[in-house]
N, C-alpha and C positions, 0 to 999 in steps of 0.2 A: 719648753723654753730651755735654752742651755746656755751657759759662761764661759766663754773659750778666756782665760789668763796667760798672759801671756810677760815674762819677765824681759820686755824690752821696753825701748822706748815711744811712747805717741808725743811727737812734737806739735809743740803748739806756743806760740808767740805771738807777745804783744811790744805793740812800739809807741809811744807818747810822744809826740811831735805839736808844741804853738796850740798847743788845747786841740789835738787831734789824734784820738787813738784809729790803730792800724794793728788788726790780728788777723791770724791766719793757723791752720795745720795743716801737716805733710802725710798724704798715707800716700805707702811704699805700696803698688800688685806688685811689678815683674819688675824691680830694681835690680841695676847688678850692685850690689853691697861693699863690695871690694872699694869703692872707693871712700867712706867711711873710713877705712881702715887706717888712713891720713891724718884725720881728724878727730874733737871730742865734739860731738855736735852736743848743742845747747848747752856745753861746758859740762855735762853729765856726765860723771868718769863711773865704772863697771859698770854700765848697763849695755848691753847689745842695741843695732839697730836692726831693725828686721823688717821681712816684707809680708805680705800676704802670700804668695806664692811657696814662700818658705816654712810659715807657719802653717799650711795645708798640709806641704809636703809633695809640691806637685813642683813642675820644671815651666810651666806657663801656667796662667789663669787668663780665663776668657774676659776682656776688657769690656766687651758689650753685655756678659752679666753681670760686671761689679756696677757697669752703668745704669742698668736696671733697676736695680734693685738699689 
């Protein structure tokens, strides 16, 4: 078994609404990132956002094996 680390961000948010919670998170495969670049997403200043494709090191990732698995 291996630990891939990775010093970016995994988003994940919650929303409290009338005694009704709402959460959710975002993974990134084949983002284009660039447009991040606008933004502090989650208000979380020096950390990167990043994708799966990127942290591989590959230019795509096959969507119907990340569905897989």
């Amino acid at each position: 078994m291996s630990t891939l680390l990775i010093p970016a961000k995994l988003c994940f948010g919650v929303r409290c609404s009338r005694w009704v919670t709402m959460h959710g998170w975002g993974f990134n495969v084949n983002a284009d990132l660039n447009y991040f670049n606008n933004i502090i997403p989650c208000g979380i200043q020096n950390k990167a956002v990043t994708s799966l494709n990127k942290e591989l090191g590959v230019s795509e990732v096959n969507l119907a094996e990340v569905k897989q698995n």
